[in-house]
C-alpha positions in Angstrom: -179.0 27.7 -34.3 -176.9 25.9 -32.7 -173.1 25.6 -33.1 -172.6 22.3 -34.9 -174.9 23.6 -37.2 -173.5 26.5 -38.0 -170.4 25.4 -38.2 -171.5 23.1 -40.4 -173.1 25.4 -42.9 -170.4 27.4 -43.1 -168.0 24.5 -44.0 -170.5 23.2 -46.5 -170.6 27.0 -48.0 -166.9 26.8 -47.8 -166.8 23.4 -49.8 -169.0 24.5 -52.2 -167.5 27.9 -52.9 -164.5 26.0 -53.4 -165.3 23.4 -55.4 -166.9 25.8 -57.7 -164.2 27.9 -58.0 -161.9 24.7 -58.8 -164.3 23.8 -61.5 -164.9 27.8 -63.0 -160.9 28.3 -62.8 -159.4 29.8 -65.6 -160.3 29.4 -69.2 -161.0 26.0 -70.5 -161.7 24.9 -74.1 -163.3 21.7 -75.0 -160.1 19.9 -75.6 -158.5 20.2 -72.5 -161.7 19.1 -70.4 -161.8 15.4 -69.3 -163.9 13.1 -71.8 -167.2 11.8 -70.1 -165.0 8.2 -70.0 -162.0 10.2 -68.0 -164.2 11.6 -65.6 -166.1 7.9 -65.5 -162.5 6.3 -64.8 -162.3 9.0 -62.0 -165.0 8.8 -60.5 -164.6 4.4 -60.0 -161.1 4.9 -59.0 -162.5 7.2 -56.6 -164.9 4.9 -54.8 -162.7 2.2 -55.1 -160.2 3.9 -53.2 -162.6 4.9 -50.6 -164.1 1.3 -50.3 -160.2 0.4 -49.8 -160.0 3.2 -46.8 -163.0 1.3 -45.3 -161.6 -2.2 -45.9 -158.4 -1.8 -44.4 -159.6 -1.2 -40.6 -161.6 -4.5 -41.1 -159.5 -6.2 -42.2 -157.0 -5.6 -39.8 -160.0 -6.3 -37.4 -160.8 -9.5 -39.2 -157.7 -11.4 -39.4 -157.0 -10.2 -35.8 -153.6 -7.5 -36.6 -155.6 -5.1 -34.6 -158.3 -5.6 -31.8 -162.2 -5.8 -33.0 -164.2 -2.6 -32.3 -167.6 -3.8 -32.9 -168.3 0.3 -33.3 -165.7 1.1 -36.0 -166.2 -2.0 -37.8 -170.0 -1.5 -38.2 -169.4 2.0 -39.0 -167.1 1.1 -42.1 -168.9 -2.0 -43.2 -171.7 0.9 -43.3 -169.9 3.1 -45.5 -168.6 0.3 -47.7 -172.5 -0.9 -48.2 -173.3 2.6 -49.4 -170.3 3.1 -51.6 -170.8 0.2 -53.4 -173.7 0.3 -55.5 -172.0 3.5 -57.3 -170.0 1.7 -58.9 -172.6 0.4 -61.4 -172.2 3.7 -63.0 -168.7 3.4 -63.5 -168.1 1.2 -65.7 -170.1 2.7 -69.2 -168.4 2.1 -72.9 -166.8 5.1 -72.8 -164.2 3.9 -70.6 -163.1 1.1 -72.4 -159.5 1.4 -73.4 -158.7 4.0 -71.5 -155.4 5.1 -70.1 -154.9 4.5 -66.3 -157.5 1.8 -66.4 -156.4 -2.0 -64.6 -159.8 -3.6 -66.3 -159.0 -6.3 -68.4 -160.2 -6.0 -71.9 -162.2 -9.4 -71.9 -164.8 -7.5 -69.8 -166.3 -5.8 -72.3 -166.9 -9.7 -73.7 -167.8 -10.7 -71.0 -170.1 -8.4 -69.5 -172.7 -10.5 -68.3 -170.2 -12.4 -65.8 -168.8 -8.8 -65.0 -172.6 -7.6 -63.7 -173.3 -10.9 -62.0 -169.8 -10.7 -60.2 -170.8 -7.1 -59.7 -173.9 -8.0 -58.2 -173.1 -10.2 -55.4 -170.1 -8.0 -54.3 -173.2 -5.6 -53.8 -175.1 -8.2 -51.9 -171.9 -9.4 -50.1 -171.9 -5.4 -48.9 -174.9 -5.4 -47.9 -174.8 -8.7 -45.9 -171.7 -7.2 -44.1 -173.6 -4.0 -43.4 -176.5 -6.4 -41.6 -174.0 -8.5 -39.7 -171.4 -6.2 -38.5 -174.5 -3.9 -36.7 -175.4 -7.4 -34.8 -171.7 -6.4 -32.9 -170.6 -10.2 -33.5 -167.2 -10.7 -33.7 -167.1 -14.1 -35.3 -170.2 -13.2 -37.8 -168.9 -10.3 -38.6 -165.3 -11.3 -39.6 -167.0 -14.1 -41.6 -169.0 -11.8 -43.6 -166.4 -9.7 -44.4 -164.1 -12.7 -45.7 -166.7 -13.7 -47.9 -167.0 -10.0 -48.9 -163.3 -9.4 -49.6 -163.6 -12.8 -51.8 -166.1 -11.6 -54.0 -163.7 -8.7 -54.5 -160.9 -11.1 -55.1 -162.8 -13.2 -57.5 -163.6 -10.5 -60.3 -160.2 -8.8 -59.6 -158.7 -12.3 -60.5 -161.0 -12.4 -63.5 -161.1 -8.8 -64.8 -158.2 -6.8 -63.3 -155.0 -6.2 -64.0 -152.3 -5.9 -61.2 
């Protein structure tokens, strides 16, 4: 084996005997575990906040604050195009009214517009994914405007600031 690989295994043991550990520590009753809804609010604020570690290189790169890297952008319009589709698990009932949530309570109304808006962020993601591998400057910058505007558009609809 080489080392890379073991290195890796060992970290992934590592991570794994760790997170388990996190998880197991201690005694825990019902009451004091997270509600499937909290752990649903955690887990989109979670890959919202890694999409937002992904965004902020581009966009940098795209409204020219920091040179283009065809590389890095590719690489991160990558990522965003994977993380994205989670988040059509993130939003079940059981988060509604929740604490700590920014979503606007016409959503729930609404939801129909919500999915839509939902779905073309996805295909916006996926459009940036395709262009930025082309290594096009121009292309790519354009595809991640129109990708942070179909951010902006449901935030403006069904976000609170």
């Amino acid at each position: 084996m080489s080392f890379h690989r073991t290195w890796f295994h060992r970290t992934l043991g590592a991570l794994a005997v760790a997170v388990t550990l996190s998880f197991g520590a201690g005694p825990v009753s019902a009451q004091d575990r997270p509600s499937k809804g909290e752990q649903m609010l955690k887990y989109r604020k979670a890959v919202y906040q890694t999409m937002a570690w992904n965004f902020g290189p581009m966009a940098a790169m795209a409204q020219d604050k920091m040179p283009f890297d065809a590389k890095e952008f590719a690489l991160r319009a990558e990522r965003v195009a994977f993380i994205a589709p989670l988040l059509k698990e993130a939003y079940g009932p059981e988060t509604r009214d929740l604490p700590g949530s920014k979503l606007k309570p016409e959503m729930w109304n609404q939801r129909s517009d919500f999915d839509h808006r939902l779905q073309v962020l996805l295909d916006r993601t996926s459009e940036l994914a395709r262009t930025a591998k082309t290594g096009d400057a121009a292309q790519s910058k354009s595809a991640f405007i129109a990708t942070a505007n179909a951010c902006k558009a449901c935030h403006e609809q069904y976000r609170n600031d």
